[in-house]
GUPAMAR-357057 format. One line per field, with one value per residue: residue in one letter; x, y, z of N, C-alpha, C in turn. Coordinates in steps of 0.1 Angstrom, whole numbers. Example, Ala and Ser with C-alpha at 12.3 -4.5 7.8 and 13.67 -1.06 7.14 Angstrom:
2
tiba	A_S
n.X	132_128
n.Y	-57_-22
n.Z	78_71
ca.X	123_137
ca.Y	-45_-11
ca.Z	78_71
c.X	132_129
c.Y	-33_0
c.Z	78_79
//
This chain:
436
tiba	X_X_X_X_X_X_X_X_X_X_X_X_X_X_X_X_X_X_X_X_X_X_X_X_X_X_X_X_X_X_X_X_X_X_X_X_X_X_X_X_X_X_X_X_X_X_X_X_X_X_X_X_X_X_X_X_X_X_X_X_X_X_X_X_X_X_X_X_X_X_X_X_X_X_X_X_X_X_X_X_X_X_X_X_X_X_X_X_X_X_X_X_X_X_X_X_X_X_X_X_X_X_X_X_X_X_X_X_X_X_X_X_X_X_X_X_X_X_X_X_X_X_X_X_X_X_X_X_X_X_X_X_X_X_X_X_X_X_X_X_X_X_X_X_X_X_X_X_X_X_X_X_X_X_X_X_X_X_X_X_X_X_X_X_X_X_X_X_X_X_X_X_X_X_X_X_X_X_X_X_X_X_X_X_X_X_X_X_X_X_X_X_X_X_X_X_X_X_X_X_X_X_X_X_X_X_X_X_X_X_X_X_X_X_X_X_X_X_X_X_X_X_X_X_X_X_X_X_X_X_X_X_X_X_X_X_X_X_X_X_X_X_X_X_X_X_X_X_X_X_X_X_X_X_X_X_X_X_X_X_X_X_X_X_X_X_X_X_X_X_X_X_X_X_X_X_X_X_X_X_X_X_X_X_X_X_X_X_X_X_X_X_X_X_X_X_X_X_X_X_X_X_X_X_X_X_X_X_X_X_X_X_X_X_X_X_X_X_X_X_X_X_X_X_X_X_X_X_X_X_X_X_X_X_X_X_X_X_X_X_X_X_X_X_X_X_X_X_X_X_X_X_X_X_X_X_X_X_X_X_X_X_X_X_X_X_X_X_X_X_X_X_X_X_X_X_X_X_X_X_X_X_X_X_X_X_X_X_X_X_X_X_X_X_X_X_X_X_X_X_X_X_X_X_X_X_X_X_X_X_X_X_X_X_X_X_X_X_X_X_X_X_X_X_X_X_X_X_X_X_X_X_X_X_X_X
n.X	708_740_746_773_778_767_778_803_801_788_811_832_824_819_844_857_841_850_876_881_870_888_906_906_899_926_938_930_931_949_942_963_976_969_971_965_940_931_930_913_891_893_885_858_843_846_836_808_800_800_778_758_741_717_705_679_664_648_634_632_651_663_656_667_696_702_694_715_740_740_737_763_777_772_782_811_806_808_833_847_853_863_890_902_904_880_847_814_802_818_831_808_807_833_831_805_818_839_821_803_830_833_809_806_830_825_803_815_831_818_801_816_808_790_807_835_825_820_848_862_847_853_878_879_876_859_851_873_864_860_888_892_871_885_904_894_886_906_920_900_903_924_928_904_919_941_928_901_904_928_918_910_933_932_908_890_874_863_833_823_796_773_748_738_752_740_721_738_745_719_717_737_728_702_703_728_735_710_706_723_719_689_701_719_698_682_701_701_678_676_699_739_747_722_705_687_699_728_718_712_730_746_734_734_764_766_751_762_787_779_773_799_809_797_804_831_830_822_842_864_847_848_874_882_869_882_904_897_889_913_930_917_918_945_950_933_949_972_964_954_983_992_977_982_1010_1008_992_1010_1033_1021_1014_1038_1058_1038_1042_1068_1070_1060_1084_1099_1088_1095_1121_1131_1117_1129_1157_1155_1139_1157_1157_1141_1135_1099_1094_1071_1071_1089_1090_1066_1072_1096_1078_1061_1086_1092_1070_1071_1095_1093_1087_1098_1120_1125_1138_1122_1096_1065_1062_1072_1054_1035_1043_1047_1015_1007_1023_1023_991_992_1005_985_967_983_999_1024_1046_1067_1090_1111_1127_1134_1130_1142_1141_1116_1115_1103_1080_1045_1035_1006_1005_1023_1007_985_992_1012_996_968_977_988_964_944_961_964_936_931_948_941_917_927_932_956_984_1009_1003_1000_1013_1029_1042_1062_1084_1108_1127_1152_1161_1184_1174_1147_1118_1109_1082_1067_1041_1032_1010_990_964_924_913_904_905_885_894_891_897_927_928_918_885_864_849_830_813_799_812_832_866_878_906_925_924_926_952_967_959_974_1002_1002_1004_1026_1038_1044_1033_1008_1005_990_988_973_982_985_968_985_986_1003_1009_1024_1042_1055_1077_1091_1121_1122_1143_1175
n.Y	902_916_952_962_985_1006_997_1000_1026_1033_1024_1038_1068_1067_1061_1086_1102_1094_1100_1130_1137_1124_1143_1161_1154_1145_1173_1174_1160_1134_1097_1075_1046_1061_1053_1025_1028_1045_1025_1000_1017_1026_995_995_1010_1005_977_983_999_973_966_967_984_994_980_967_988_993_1015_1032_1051_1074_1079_1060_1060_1083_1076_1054_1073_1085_1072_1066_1088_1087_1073_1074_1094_1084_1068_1087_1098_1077_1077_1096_1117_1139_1155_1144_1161_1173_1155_1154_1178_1181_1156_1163_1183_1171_1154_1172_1183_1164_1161_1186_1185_1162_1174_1193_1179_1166_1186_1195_1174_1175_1191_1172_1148_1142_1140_1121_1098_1098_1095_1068_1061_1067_1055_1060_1085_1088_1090_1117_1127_1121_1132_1157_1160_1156_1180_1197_1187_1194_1220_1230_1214_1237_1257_1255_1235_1234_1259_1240_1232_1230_1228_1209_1211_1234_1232_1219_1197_1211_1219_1226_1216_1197_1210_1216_1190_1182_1195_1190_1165_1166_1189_1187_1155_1150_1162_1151_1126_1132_1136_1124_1103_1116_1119_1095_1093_1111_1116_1125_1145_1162_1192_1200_1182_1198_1222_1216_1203_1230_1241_1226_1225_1252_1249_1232_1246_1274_1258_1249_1271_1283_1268_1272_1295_1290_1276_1298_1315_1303_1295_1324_1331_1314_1326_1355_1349_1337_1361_1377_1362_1367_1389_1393_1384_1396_1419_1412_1405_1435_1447_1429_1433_1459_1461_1447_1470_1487_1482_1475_1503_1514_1500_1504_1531_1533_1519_1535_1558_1544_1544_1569_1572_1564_1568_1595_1593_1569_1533_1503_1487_1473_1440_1425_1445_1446_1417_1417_1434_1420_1399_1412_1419_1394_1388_1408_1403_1379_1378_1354_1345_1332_1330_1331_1349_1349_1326_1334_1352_1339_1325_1342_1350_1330_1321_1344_1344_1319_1326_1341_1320_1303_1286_1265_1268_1255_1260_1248_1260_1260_1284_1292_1272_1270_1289_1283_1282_1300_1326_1321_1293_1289_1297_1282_1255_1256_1275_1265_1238_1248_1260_1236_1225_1243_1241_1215_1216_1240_1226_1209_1206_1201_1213_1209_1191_1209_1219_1222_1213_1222_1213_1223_1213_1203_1174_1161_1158_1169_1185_1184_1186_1184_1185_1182_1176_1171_1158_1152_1130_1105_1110_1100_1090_1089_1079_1084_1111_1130_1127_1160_1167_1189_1182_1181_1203_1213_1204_1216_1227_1208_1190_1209_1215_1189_1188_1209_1200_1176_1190_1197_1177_1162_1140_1142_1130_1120_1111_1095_1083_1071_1092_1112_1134_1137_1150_1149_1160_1157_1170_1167_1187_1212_1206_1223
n.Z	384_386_384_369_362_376_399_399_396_420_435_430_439_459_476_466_482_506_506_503_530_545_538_548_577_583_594_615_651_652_661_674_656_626_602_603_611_591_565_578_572_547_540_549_536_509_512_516_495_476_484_462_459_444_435_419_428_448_456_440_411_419_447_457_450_463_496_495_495_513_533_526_536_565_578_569_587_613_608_609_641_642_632_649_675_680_683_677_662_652_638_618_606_592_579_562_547_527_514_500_484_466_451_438_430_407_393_383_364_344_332_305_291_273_250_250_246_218_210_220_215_188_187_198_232_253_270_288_302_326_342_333_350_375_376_376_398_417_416_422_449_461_455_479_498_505_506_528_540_553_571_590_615_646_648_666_688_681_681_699_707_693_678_661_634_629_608_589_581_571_547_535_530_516_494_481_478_473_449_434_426_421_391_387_378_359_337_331_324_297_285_294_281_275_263_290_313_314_325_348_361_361_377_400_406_413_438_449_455_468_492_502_504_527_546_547_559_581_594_591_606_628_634_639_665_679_679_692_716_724_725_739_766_772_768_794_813_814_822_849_860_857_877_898_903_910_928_949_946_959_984_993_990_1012_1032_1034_1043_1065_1076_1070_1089_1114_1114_1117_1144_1160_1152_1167_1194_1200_1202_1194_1165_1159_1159_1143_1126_1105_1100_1086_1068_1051_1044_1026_1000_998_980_961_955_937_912_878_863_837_810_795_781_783_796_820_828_837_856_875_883_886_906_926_932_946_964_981_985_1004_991_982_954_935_911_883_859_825_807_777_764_752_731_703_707_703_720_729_723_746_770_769_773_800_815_816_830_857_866_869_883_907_910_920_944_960_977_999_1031_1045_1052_1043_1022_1001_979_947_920_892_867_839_812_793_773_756_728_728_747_778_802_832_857_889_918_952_955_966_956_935_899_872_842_811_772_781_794_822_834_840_872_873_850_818_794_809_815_790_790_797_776_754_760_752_728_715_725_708_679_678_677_698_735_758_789_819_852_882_912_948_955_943_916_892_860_824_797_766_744_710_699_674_646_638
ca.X	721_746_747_787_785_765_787_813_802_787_823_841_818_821_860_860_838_857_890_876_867_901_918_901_902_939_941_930_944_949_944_973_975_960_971_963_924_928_931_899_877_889_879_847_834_845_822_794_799_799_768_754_732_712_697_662_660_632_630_635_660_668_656_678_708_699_696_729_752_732_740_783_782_765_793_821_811_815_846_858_852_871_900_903_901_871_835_807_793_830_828_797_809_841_826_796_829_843_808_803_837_830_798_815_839_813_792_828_833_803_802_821_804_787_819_841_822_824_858_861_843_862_891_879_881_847_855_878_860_860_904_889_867_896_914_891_883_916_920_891_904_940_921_898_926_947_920_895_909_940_914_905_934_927_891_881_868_859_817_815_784_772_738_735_762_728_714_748_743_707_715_743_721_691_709_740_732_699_704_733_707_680_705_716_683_680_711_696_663_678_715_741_754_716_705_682_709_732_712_705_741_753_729_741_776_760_743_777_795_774_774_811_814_788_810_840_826_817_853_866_844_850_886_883_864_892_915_894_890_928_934_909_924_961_946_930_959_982_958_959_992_996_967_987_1021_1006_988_1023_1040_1015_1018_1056_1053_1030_1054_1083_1070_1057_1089_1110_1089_1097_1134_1127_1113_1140_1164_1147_1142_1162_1147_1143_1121_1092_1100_1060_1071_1101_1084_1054_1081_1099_1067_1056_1094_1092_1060_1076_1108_1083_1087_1103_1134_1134_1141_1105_1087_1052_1064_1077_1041_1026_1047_1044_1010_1003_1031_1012_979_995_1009_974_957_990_1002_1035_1047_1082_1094_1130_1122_1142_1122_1146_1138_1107_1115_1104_1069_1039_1028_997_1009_1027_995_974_1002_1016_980_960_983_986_952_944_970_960_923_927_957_932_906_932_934_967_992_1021_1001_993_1023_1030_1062_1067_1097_1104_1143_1155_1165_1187_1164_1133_1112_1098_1074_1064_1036_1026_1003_988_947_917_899_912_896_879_900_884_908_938_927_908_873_858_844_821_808_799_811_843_876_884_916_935_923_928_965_969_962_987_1015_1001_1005_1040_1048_1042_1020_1002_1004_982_981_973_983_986_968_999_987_1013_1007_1037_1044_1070_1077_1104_1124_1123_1156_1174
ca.Y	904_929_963_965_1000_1011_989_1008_1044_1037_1023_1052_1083_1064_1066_1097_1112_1092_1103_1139_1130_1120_1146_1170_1148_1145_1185_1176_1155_1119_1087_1064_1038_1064_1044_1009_1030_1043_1013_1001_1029_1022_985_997_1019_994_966_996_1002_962_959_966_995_1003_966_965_1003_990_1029_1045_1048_1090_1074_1048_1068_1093_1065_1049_1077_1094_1059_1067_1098_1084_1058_1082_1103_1068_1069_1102_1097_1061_1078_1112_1125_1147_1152_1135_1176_1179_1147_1157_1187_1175_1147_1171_1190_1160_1151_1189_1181_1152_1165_1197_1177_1151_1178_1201_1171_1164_1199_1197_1160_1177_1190_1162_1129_1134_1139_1113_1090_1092_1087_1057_1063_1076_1047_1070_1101_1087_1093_1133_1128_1117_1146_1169_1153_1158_1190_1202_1187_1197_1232_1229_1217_1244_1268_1253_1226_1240_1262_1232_1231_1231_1231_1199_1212_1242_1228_1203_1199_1225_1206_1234_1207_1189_1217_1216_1177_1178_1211_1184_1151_1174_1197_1183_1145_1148_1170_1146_1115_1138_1148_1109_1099_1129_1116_1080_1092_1125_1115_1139_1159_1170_1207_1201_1179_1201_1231_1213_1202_1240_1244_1216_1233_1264_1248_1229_1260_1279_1248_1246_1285_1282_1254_1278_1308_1283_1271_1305_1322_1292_1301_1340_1329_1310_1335_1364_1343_1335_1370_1384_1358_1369_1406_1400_1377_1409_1429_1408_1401_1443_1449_1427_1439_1476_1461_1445_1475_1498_1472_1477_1515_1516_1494_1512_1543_1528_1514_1549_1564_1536_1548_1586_1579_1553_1579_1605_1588_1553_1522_1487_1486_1462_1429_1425_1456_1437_1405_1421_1440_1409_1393_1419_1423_1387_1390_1417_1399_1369_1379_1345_1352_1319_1333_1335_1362_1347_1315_1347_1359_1325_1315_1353_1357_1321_1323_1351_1338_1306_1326_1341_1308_1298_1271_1265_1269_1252_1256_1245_1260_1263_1290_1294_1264_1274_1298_1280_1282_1312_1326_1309_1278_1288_1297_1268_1243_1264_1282_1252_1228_1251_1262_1227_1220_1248_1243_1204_1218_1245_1218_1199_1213_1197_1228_1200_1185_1225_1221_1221_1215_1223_1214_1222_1213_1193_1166_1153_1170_1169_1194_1174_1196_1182_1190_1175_1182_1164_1158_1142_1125_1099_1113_1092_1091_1086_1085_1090_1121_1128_1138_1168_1164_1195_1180_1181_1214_1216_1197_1216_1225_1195_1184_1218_1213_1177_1197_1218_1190_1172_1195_1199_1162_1154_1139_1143_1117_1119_1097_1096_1073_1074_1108_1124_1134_1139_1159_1151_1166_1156_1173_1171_1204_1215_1209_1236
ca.Z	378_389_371_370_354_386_414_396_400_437_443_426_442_477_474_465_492_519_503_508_543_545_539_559_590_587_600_635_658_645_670_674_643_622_589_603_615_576_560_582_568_531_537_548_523_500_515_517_480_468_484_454_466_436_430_419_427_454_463_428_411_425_459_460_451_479_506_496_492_528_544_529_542_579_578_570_600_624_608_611_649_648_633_648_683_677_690_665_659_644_625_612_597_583_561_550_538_521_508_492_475_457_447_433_416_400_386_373_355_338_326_295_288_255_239_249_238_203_203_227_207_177_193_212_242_258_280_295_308_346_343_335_359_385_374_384_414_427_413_431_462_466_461_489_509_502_507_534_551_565_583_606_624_664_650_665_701_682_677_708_714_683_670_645_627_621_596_580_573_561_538_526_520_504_484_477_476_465_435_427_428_409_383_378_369_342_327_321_311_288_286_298_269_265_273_299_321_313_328_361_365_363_390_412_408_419_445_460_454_480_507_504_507_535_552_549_567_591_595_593_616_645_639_641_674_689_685_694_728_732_729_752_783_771_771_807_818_812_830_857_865_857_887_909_903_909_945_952_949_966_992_996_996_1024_1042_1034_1045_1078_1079_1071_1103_1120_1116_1120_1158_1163_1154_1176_1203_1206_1209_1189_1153_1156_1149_1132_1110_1100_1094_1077_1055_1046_1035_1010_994_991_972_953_943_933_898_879_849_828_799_781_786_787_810_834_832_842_865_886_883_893_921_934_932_954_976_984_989_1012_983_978_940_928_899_879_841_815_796_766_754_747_720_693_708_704_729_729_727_760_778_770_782_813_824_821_836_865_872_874_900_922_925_932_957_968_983_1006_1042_1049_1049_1038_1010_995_975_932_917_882_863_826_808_777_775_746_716_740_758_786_808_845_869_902_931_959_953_978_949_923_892_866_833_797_764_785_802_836_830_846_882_869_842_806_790_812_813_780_793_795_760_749_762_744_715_718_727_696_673_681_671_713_735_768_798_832_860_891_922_962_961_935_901_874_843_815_785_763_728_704_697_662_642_631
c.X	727_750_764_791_782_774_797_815_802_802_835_836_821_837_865_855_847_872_891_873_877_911_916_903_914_940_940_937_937_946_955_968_965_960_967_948_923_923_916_892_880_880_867_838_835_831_807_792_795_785_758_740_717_699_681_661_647_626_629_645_668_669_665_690_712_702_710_737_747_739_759_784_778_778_806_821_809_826_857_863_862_886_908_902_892_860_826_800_808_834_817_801_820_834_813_803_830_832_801_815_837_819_799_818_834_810_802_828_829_800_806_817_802_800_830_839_825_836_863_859_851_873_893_881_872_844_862_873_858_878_897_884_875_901_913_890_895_922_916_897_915_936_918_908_938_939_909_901_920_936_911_911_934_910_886_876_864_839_817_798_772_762_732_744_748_724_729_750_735_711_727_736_712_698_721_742_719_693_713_725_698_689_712_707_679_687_709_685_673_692_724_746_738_713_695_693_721_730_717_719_751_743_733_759_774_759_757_791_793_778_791_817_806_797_823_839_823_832_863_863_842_864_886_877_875_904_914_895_904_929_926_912_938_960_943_941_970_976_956_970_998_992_975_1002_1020_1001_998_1029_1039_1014_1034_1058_1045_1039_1066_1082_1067_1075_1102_1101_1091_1112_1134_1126_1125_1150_1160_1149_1149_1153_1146_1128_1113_1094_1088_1062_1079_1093_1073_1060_1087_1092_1062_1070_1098_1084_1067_1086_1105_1083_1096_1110_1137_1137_1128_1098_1072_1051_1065_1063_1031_1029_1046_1034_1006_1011_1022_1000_983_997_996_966_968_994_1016_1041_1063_1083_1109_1125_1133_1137_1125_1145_1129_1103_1106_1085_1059_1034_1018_994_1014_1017_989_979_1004_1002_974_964_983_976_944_945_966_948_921_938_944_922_913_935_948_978_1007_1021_998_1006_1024_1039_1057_1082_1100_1119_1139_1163_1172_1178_1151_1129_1107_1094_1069_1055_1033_1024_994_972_939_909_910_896_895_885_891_893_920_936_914_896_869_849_832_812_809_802_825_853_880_901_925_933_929_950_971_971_973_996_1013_1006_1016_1046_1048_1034_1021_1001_995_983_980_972_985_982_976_990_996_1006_1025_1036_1056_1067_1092_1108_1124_1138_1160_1181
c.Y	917_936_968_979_1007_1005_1002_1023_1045_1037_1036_1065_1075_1068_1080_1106_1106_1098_1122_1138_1134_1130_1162_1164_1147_1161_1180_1163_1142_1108_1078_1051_1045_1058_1029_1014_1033_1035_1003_1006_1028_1011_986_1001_1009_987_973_997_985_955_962_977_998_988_963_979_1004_1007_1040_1047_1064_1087_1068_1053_1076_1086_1062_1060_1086_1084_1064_1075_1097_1078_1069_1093_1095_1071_1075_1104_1089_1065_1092_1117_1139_1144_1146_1149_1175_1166_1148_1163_1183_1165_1156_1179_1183_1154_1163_1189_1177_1160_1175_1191_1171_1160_1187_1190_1168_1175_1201_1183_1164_1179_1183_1152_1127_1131_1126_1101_1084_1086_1073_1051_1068_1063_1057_1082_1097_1089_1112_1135_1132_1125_1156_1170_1160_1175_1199_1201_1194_1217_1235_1229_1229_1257_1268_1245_1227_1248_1252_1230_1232_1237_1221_1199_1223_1246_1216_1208_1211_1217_1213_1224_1200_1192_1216_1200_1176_1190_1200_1173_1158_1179_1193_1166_1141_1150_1162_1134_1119_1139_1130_1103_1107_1123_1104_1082_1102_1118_1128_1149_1170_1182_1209_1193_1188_1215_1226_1210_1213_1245_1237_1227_1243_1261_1245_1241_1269_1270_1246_1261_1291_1277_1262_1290_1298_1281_1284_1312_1314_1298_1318_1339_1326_1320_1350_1359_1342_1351_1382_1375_1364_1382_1408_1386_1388_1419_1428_1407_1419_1451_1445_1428_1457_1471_1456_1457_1488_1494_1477_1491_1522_1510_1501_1529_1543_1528_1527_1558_1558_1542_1561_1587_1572_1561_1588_1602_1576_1542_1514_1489_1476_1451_1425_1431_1446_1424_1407_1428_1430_1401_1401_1424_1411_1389_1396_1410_1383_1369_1370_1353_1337_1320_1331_1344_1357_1331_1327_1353_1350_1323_1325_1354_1344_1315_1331_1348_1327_1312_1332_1330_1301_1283_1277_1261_1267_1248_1258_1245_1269_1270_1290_1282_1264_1281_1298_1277_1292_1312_1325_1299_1271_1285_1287_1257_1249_1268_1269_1244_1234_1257_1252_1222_1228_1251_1228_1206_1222_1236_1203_1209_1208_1204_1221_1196_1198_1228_1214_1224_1214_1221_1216_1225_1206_1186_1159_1167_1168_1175_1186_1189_1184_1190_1185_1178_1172_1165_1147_1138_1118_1103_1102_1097_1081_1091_1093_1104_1123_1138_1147_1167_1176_1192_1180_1199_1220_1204_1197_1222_1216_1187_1192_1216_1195_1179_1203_1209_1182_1178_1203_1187_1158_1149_1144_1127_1122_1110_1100_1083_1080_1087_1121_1122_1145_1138_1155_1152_1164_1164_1173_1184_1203_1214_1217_1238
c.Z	382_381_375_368_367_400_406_400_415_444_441_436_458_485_472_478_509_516_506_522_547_552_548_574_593_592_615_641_657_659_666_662_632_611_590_600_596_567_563_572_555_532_540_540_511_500_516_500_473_472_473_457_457_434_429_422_433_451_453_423_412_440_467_460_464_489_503_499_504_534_541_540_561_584_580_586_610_626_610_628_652_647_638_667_685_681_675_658_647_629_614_600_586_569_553_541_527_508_496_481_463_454_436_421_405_391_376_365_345_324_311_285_272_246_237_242_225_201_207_222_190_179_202_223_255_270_294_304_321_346_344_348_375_383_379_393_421_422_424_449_468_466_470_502_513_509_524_545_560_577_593_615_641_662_654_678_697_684_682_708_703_675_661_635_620_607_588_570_566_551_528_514_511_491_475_469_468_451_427_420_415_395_377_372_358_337_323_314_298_284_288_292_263_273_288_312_320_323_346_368_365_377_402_411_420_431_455_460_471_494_506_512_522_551_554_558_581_595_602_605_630_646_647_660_685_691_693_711_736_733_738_767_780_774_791_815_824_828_848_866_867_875_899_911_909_924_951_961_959_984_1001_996_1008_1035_1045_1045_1060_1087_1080_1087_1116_1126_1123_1136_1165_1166_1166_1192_1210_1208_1195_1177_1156_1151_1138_1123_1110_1094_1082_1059_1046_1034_1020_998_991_982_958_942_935_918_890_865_847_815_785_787_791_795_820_841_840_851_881_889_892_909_929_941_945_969_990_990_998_1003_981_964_937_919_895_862_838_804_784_759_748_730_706_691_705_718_734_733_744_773_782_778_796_820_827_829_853_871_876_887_915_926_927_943_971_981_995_1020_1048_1046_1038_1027_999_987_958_929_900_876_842_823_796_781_761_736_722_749_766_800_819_853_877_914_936_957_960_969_938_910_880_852_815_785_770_794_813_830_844_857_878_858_831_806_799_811_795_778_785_779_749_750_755_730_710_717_716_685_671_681_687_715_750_778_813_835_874_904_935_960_955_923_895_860_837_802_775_744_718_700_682_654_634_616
//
């Protein structure tokens, strides 16, 4: 016979930790039909919960709890994957978040069970104490999100590959799940207004306190990571583009001065300047005047440093940008899209010996209320595409770029397109502009 009171809880606490789950996974970057994939992963956990998990209690009845509500949390990080563009290290962590919540919440709840019930009771209504329950629940969570979960955003390439995520799951099921389990079973043998449950359930608090605050430093200190990173390439990006504006101009000085005793003997004696000086001069005052004015300051830095750079490797660099449209961008944001997209272009340019095909057009305007961003360059390799974007001819651990830049275009209400035919790959970016 089915225990309705237990179908009931498994289905309640299952709900809850996927709703936790939830709402953490919504920070990073969603897959297409993320409410149809939603809707899925409720009807799953559902069917996970009606299986009646607890039945006969083969395993015990702390065991069995453990097992089932180990198996939601396995399930929810499937799901986190199914609905989410994220590695399974990043799903991991997320629902061990989500799972730490609920747990939290369950045991805040609880807490007050002794001085509630009587009153509760008289009032007839000790039916009721899962609506408190619910109360806190979401209490707790809109906290969390408020506090924790907002850190995740552009955290979901932050822990590819990061199999310390492991010890963060088992430190969930033991400690968090297991004490929840243990601490059910007290409350059928003891019941839970008495002082020994009571005890054990300020320790479970305790306990999901820590793993949440654990889980936060973890969150935090990936962010503090990504930014210390953006601003050490934006630092030696600067330094870069400062190095080669200073060998430019020392360049063009040297010339010049060639080029003033050039005059001097000319004067002096008569006779016709070098046409090599002249040509040689040309070259480095193009170089010079190479510096691009689209009206963003850190597109101008991109587009000189990587002009430059092109013109070193003999690549031809055309661009038609409307930087002011940009504005509404950080400079960051700029990097990731513009850098990557063109470092791309010019090392599958680099690898083509065909002086004609050594050519990258950039274009970047609005359209209507729409940024649309363009790149395209000639490449001797059709590359192999996975989830819309080309995977990495180097392997695992690169091609975070272009993901990195989907991100970005995401997270600005756009998306990202790649394709590649006859030997042309096209990069496109489209974003809506912000209304004002």
């Amino acid at each position: 016979m089915i225990n309705l009171d237990v179908l009931q809880g498994a289905l309640f606490s299952s709900l809850q930790v996927g709703l936790a789950s939830w709402f953490c996974l919504a920070h990073l970057t969603q897959r297409e039909d993320f409410a149809a994939r939603s809707l899925v992963a409720l009807t799953t956990l559902v069917a996970l919960a009606l299986l009646d998990p607890f039945k006969g209690e083969a395993l015990g009845p702390a065991t069995s709890r453990l097992a089932f509500f180990a198996a939601v949390l396995s399930v929810c990080v499937v799901l986190g994957v199914f609905l989410c563009r994220i590695s399974l290290w990043t799903s991991i962590f997320c629902c061990a978040v989500g799972c730490t919540v609920q747990n939290l919440a369950s045991s805040l709840a609880k807490l007050p069970y002794r001085l509630l019930t009587p009153a509760m009771t008289a009032l007839g209504i000790e039916r009721q104490f899962s609506l408190f329950g619910s109360v806190v629940f979401l209490v707790v969570l809109l906290a969390c999100n408020a506090l924790l979960f907002k850190q995740l955003e552009s955290f979901e390439h932050g822990i590819e590959n990061d199999r310390r995520m492991l010890a963060v799951y088992g430190a969930v099921v033991v400690l968090g799940i297991g004490l929840s389990a243990l601490l059910a079973h007290v409350d059928d043998l003891l019941g839970p207004a008495e002082p020994t449950s009571m005890m054990l359930r300020v320790c479970h608090v305790i306990v999901c306190g820590f793993l949440l605050f654990v889980e936060w430093e973890i969150a935090v200190n990936r962010r503090l990571e990504q930014d210390v990173a953006l601003s050490a390439r934006l630092a030696h990006e600067r330094e870069r583009q400062m190095e080669l504006s200073r060998e430019t101009i020392e360049a063009i000085n040297l010339k010049c001065h060639d080029m003033r005793h050039q005059i001097r003997t000319l004067a002096r004696e008569g006779g016709v300047v070098d046409q090599g000086v002249i040509d040689d001069m040309e070259h480095q005052i193009r170089l010079y005047d190479s510096s691009v004015r689209t009206g963003n300051d850190a597109l101008d830095t991109i587009l000189t440093e990587k002009g430059l750079l092109c013109e070193r490797h003999s690549i031809t660099l055309s661009s038609i940008a409307d930087g002011s449209a940009l504005g509404f961008m950080p400079v960051s944001d700029v990097y990731s899209l513009f850098g990557n997209a063109l470092d791309n272009a010019i090392e599958a340019v680099d690898r083509l010996a065909d002086p004609t095909r050594r050519v990258i057009s950039l274009d970047v305007r609005t359209r209507r209320s729409v940024l649309v961003m363009s790149v395209e360059n000639y490449c001797d390799f059709v590359p192999q595409f996975r989830d819309g974007l080309p995977v990495s001819e180097r392997g695992e651990g690169h091609g975070y770029g272009m993901r990195s830049m989907r991100v970005t275009a995401e997270r600005w209400g756009g998306s990202l397109s790649a394709t590649c035919e006859n030997g042309l790959f096209h990069l496109g970016v489209v974003i809506p502009l912000p209304q004002e």
